[in-house]
N, CA, C and O atoms as CSV, one atom per row, in Angstrom:
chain,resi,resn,atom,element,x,y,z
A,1,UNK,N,N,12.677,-15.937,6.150
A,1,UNK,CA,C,11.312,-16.007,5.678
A,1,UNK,C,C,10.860,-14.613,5.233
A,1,UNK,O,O,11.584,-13.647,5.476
A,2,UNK,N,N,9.765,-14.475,4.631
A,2,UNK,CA,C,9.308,-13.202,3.747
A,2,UNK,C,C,8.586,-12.702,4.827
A,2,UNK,O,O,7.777,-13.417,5.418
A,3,UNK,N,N,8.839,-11.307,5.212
A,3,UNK,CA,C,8.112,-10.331,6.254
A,3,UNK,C,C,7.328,-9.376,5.085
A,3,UNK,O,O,7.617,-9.395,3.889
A,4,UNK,N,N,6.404,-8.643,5.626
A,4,UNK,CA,C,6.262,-7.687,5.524
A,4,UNK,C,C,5.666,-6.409,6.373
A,4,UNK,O,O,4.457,-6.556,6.550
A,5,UNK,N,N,6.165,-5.236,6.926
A,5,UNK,CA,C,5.861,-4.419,8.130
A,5,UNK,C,C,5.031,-3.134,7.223
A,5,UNK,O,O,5.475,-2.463,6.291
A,6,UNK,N,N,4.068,-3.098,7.690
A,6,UNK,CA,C,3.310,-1.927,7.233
A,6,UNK,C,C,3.481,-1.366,8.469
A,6,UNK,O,O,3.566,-1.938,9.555
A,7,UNK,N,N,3.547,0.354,8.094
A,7,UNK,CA,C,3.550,1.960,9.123
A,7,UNK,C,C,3.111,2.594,8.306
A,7,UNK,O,O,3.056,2.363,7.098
A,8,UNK,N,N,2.608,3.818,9.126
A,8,UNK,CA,C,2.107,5.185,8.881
A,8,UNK,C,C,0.842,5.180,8.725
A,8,UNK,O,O,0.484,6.253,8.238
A,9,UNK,N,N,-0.407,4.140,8.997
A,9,UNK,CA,C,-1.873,4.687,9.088
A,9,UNK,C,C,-2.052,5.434,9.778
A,9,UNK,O,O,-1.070,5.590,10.503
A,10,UNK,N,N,-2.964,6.165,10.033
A,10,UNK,CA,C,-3.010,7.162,11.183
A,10,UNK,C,C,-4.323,7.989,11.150
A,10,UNK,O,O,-4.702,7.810,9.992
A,11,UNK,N,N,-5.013,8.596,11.607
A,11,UNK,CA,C,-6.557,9.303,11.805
A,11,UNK,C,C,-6.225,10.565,10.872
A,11,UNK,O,O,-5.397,11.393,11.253
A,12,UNK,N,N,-6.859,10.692,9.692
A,12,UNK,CA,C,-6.660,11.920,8.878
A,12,UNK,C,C,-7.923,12.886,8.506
A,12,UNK,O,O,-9.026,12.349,8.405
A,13,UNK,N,N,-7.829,13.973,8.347
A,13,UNK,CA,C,-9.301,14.708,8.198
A,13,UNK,C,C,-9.070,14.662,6.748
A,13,UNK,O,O,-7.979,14.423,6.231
A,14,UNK,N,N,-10.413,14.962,5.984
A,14,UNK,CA,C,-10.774,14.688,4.539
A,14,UNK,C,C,-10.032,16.089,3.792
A,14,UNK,O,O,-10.342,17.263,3.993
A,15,UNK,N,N,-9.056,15.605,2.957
A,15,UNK,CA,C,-8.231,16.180,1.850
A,15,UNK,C,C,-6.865,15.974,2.543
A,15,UNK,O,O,-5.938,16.432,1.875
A,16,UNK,N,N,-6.469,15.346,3.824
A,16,UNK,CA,C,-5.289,15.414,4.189
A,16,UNK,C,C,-4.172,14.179,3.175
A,16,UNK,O,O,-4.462,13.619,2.118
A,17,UNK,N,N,-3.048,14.090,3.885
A,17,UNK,CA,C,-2.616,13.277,2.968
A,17,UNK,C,C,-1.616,12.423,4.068
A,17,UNK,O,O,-1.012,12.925,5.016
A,18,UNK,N,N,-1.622,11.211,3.722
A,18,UNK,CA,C,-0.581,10.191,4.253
A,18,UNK,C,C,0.599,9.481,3.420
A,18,UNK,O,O,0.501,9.400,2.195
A,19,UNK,N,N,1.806,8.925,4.160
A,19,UNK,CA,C,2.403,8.660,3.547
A,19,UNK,C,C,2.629,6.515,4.431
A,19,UNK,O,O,2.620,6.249,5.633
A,20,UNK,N,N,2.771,5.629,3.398
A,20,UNK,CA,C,2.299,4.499,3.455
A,20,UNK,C,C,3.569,3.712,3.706
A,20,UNK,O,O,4.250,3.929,2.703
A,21,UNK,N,N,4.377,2.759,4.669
A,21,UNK,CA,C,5.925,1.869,4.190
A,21,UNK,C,C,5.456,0.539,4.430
A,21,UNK,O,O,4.623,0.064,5.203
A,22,UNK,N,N,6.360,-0.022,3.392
A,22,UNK,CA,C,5.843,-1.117,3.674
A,22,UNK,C,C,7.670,-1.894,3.608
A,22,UNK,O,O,8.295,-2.161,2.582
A,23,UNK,N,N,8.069,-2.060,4.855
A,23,UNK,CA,C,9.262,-2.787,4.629
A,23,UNK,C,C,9.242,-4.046,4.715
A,23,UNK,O,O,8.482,-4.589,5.517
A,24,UNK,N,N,10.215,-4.888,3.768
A,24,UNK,CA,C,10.227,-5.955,3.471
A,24,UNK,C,C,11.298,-6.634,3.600
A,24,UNK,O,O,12.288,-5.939,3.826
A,25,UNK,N,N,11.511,-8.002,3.527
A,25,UNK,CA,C,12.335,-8.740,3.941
A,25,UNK,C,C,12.878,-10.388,3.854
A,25,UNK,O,O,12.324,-11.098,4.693
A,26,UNK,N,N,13.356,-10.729,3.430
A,26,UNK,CA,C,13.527,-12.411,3.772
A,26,UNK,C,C,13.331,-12.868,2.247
A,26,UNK,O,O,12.826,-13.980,2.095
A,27,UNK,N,N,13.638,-12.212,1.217
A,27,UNK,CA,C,13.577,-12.475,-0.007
A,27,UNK,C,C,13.896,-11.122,-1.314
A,27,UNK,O,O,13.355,-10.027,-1.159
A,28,UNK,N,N,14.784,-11.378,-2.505
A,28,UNK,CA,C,15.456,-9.892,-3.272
A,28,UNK,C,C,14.223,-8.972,-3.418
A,28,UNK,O,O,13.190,-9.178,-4.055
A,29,UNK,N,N,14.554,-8.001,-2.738
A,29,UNK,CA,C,13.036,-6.896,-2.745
A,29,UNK,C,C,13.178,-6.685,-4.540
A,29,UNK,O,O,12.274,-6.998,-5.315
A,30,UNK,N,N,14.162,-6.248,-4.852
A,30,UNK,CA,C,13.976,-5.514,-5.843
A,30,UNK,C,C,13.448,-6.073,-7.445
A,30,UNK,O,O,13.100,-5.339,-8.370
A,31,UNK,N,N,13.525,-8.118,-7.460
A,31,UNK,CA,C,13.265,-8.607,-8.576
A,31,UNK,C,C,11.544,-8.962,-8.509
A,31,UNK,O,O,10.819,-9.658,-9.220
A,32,UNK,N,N,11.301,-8.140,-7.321
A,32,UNK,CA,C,9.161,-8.893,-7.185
A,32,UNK,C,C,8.566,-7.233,-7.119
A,32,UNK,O,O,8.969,-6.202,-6.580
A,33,UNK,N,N,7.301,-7.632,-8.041
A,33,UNK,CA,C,6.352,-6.689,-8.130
A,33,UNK,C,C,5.634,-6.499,-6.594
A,33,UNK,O,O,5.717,-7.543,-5.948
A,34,UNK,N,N,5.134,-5.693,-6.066
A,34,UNK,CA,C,5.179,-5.482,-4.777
A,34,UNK,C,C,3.574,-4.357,-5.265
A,34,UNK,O,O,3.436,-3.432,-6.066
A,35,UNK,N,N,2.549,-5.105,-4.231
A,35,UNK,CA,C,1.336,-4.137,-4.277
A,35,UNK,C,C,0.501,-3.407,-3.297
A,35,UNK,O,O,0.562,-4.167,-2.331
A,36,UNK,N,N,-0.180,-2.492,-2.969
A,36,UNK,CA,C,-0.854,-2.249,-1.745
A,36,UNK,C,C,-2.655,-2.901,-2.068
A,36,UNK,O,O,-2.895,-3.065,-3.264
A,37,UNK,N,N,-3.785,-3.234,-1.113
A,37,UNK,CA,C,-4.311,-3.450,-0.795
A,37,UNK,C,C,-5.035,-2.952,-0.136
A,37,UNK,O,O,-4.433,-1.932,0.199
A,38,UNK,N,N,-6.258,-2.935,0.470
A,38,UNK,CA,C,-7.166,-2.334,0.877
A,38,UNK,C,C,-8.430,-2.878,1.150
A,38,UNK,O,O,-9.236,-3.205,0.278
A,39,UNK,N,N,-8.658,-3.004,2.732
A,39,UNK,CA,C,-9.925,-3.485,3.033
A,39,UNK,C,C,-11.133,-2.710,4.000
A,39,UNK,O,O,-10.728,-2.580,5.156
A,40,UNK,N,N,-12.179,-2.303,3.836
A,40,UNK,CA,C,-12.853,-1.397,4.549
A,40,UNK,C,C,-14.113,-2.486,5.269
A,40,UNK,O,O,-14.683,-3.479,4.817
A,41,UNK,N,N,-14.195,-1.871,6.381
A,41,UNK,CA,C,-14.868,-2.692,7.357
A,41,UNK,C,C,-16.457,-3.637,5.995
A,41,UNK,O,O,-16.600,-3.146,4.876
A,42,UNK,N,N,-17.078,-4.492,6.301
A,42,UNK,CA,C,-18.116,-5.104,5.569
A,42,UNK,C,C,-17.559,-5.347,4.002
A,42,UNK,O,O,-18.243,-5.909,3.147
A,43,UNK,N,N,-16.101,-4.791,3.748
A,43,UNK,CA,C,-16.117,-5.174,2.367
A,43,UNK,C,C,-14.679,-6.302,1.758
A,43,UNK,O,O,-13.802,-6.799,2.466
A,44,UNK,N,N,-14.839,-6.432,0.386
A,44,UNK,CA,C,-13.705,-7.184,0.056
A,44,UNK,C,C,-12.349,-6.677,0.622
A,44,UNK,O,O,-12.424,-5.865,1.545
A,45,UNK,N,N,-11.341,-6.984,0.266
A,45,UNK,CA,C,-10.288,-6.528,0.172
A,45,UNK,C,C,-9.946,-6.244,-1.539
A,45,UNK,O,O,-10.387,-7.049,-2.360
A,46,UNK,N,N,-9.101,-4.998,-2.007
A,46,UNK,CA,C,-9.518,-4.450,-3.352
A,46,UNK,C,C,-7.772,-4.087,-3.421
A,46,UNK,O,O,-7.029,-3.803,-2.481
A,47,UNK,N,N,-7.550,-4.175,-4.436
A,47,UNK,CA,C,-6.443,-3.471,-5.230
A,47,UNK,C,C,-5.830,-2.310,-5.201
A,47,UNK,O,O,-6.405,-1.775,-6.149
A,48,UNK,N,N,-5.125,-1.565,-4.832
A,48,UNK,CA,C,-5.100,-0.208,-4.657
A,48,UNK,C,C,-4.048,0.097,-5.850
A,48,UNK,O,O,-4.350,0.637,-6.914
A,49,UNK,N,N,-2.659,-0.382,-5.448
A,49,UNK,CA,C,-1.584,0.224,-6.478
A,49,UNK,C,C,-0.589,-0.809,-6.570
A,49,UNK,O,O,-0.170,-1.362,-5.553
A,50,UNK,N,N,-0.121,-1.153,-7.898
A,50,UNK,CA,C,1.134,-1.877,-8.350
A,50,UNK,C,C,2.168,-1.370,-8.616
A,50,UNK,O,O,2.121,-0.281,-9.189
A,51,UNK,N,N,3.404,-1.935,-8.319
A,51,UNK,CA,C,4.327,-1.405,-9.045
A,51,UNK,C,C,5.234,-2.832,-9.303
A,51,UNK,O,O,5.078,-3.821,-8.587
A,52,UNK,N,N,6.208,-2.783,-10.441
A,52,UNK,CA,C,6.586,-3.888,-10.531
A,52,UNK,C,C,7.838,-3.636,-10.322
A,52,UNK,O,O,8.116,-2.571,-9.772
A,53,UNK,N,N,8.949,-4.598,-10.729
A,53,UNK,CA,C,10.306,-4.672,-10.584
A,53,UNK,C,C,10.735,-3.934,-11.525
A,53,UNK,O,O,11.841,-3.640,-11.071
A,54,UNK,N,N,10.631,-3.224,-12.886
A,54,UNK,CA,C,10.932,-2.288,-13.851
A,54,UNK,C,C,10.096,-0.766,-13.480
A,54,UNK,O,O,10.013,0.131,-14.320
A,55,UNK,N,N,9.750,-0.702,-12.665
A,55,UNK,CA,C,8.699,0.051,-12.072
A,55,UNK,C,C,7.369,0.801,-12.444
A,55,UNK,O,O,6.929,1.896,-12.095
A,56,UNK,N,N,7.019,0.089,-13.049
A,56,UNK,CA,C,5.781,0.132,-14.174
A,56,UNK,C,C,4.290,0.097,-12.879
A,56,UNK,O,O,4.219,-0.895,-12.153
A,57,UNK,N,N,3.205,1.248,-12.726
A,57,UNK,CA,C,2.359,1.064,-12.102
A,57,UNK,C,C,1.166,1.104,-12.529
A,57,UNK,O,O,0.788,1.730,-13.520
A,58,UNK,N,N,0.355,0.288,-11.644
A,58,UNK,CA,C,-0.831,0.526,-11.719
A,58,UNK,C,C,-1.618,1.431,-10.934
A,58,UNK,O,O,-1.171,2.174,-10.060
A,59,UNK,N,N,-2.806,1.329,-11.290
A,59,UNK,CA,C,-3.966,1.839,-10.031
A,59,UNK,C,C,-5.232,1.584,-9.725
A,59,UNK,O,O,-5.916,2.214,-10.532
A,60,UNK,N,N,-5.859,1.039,-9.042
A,60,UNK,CA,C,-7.347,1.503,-9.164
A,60,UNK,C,C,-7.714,2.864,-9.294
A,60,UNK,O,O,-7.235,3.899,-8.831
A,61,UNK,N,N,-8.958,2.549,-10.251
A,61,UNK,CA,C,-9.457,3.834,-10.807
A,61,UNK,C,C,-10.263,4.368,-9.992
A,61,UNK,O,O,-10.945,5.297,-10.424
A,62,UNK,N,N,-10.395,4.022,-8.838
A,62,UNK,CA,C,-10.704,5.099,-7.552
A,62,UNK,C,C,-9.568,5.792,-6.904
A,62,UNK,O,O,-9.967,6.712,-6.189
A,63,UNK,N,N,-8.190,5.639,-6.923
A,63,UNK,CA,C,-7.430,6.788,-6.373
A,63,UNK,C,C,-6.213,7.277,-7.613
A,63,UNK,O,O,-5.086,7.704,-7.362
A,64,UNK,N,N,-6.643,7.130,-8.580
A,64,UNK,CA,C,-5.689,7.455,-9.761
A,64,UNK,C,C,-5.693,9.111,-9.881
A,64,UNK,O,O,-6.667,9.789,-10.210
A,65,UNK,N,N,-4.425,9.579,-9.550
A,65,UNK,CA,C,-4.041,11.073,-9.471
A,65,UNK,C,C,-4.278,11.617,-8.263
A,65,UNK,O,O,-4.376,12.838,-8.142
A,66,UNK,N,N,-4.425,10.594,-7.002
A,66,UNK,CA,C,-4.345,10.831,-5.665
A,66,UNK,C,C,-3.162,10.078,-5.183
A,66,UNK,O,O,-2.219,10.532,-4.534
A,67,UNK,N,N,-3.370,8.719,-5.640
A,67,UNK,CA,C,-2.191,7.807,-4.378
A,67,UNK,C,C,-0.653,7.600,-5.534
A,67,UNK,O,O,-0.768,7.758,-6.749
A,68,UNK,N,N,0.120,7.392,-5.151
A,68,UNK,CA,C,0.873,7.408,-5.811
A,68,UNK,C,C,2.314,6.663,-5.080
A,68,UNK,O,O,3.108,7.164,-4.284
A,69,UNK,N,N,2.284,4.597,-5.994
A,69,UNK,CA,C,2.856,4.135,-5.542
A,69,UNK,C,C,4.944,3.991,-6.152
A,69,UNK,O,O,5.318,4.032,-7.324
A,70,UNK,N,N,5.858,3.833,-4.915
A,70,UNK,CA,C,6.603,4.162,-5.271
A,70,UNK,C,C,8.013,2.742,-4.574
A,70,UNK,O,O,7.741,1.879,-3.739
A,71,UNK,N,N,9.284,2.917,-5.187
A,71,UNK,CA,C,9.598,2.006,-4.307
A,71,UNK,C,C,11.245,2.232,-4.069
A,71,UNK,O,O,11.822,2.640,-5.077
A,72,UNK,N,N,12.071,2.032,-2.906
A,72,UNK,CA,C,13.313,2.330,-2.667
A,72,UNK,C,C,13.882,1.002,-2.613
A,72,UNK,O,O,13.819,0.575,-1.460
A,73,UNK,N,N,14.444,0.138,-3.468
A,73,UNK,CA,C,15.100,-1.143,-3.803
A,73,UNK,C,C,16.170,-1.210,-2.451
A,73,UNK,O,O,16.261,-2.194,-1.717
A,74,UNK,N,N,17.026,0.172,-2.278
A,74,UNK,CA,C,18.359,-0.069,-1.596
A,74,UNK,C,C,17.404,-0.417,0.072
A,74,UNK,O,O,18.053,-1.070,0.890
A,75,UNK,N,N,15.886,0.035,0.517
A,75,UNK,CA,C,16.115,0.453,1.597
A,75,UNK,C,C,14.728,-1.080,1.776
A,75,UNK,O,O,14.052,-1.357,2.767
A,76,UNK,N,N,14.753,-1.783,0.372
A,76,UNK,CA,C,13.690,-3.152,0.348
A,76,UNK,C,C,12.161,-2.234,1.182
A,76,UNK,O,O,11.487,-2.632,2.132
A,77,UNK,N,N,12.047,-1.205,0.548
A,77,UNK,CA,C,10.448,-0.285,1.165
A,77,UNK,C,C,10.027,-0.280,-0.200
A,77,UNK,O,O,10.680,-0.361,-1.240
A,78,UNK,N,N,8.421,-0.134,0.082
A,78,UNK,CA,C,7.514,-0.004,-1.111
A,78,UNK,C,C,6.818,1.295,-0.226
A,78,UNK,O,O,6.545,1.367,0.972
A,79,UNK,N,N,6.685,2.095,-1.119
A,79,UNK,CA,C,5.542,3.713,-0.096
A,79,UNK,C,C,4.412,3.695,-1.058
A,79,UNK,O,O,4.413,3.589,-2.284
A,80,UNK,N,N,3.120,3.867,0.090
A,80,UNK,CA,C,1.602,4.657,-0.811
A,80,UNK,C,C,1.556,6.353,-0.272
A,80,UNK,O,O,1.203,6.782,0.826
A,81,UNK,N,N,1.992,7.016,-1.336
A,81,UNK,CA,C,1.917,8.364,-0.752
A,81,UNK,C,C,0.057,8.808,-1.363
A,81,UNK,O,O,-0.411,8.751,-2.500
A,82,UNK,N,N,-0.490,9.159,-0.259
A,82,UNK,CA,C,-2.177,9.196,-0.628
A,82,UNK,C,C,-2.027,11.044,-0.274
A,82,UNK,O,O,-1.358,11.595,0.599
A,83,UNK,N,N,-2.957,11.666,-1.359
A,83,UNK,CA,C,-3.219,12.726,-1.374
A,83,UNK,C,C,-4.328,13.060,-1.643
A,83,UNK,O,O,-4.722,12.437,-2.629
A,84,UNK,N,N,-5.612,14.277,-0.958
A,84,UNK,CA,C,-6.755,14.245,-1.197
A,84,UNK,C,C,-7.221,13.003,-0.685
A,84,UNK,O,O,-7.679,12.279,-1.569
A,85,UNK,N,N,-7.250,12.547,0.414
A,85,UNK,CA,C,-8.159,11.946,0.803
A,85,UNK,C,C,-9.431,12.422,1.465
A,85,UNK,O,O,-9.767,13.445,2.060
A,86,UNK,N,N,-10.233,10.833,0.998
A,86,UNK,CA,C,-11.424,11.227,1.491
A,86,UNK,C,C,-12.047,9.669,2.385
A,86,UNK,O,O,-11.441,8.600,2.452
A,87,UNK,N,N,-13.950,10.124,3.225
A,87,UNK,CA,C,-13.960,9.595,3.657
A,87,UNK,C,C,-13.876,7.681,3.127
A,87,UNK,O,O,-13.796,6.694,3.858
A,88,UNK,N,N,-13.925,7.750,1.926
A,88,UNK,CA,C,-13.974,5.962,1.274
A,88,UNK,C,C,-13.248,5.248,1.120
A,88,UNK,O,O,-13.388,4.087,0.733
A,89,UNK,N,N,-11.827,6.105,1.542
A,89,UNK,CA,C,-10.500,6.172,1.744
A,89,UNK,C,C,-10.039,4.904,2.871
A,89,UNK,O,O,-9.124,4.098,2.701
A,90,UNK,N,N,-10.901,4.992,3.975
A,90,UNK,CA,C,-10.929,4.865,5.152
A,90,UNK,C,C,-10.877,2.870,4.731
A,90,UNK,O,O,-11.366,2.378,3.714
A,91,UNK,N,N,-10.069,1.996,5.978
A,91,UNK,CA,C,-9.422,0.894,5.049
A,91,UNK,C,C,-8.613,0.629,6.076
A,91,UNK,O,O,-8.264,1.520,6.850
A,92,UNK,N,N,-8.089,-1.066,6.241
A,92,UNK,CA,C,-6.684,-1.334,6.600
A,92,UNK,C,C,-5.964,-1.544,4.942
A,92,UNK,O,O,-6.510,-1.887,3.894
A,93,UNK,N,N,-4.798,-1.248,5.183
A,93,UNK,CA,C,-3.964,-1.265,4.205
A,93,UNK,C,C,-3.176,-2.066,4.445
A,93,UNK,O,O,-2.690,-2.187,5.569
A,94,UNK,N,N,-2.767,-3.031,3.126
A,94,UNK,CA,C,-1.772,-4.099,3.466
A,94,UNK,C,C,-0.516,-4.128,2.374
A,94,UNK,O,O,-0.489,-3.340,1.429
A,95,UNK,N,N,0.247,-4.861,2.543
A,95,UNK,CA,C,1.271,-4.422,1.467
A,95,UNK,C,C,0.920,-6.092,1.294
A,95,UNK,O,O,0.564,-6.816,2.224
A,96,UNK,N,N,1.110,-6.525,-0.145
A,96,UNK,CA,C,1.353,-7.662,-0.570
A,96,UNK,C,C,2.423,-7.650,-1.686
A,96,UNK,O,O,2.878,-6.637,-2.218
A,97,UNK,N,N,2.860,-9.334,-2.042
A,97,UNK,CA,C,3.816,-9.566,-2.772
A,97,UNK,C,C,3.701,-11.074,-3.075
A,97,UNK,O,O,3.617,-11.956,-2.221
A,98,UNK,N,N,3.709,-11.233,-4.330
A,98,UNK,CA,C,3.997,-12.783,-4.465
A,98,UNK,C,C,5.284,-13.750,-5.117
A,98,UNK,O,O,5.874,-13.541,-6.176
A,99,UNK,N,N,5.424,-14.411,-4.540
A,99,UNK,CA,C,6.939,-15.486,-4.318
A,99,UNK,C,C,6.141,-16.598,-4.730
A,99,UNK,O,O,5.181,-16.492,-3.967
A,100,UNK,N,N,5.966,-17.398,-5.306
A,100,UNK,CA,C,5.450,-18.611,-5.585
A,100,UNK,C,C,3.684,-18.945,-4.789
A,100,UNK,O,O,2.667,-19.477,-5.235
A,101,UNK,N,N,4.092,-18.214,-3.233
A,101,UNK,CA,C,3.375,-18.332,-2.396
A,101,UNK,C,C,2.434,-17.006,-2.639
A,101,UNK,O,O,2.294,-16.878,-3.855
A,102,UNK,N,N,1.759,-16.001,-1.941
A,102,UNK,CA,C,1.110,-15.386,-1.774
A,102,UNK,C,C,1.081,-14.437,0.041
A,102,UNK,O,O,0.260,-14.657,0.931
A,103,UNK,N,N,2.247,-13.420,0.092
A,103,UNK,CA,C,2.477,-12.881,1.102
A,103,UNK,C,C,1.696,-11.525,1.562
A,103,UNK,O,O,1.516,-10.747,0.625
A,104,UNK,N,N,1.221,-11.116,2.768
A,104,UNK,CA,C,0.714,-10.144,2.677
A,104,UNK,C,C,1.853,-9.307,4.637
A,104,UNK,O,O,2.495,-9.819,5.553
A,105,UNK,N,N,1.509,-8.152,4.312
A,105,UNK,CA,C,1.679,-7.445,5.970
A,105,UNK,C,C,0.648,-7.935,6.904
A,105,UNK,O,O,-0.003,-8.953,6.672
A,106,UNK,N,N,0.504,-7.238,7.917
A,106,UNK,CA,C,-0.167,-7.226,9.120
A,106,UNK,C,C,-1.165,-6.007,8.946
A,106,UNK,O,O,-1.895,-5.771,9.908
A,107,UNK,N,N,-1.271,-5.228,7.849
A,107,UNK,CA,C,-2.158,-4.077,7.633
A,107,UNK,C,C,-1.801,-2.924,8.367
A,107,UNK,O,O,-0.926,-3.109,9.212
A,108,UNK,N,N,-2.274,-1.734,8.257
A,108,UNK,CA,C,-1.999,-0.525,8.924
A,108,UNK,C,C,-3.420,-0.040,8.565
A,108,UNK,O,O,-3.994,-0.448,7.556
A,109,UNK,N,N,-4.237,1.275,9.843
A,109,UNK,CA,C,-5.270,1.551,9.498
A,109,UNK,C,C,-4.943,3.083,9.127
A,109,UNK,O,O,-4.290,4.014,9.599
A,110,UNK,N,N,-5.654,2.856,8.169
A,110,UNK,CA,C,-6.232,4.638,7.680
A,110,UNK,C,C,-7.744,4.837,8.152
A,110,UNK,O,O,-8.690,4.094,7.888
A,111,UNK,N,N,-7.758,6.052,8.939
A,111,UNK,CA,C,-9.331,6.870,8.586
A,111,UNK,C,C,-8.970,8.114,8.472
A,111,UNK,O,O,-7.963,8.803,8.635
A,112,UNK,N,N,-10.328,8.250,8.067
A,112,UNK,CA,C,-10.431,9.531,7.356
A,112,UNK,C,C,-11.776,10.012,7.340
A,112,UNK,O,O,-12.760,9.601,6.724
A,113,UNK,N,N,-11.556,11.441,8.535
A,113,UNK,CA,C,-12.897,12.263,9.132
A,113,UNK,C,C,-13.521,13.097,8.165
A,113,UNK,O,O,-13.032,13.677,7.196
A,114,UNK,N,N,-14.520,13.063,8.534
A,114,UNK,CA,C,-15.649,14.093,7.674
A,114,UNK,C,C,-15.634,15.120,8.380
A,114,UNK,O,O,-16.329,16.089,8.075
């Protein structure tokens, strides 16, 4: 079955930087576009970064030239390397992917102190 394990949230002070995994499993990592996510307490859950199977990305235009998504096929990981963060930053992060179905992680938390 399709896993996905999010690591590395962790308590960060404002401009620090984190690095995001999202390992995957139970289906060919390398032929599915694979995305991160983002939900902050009272709000939606929002888009953060795409990357696809040719490795073509996206971003929201709130962390474009900060986060920067990436992906290791041999090791089935997708990474959000976040730089300059700040406090709006602050979010569980989820890795998603879709298979016919609609898969997500278990989230990982980021904050981020003032």
């Amino acid at each position: 079955q399709v896993q996905l394990v999010e690591s590395g949230g962790d308590l960060v002070q404002l401009g620090g930087s984190l690095r995001l995994s999202c390992a995957a499993s139970g289906f060919t990592f390398s032929s599915y576009a694979m995305s991160w996510y983002r939900q902050a307490p009272g709000k939606q859950r929002e888009l953060v970064a795409t990357i696809t199977s040719r490795r073509n990305t996206n971003y929201a235009d709130s962390v474009k030239g900060r986060f920067t998504i990436s992906r290791d096929n041999a090791k089935s990981t997708v990474y959000l390397q976040m730089h300059r963060l700040k406090p709006e930053d602050t979010a569980v992060y989820y890795c998603y992917t879709n298979i016919i179905n609609n898969y997500w992680g278990q989230g990982t938390q980021v904050t981020v102190s003032s």
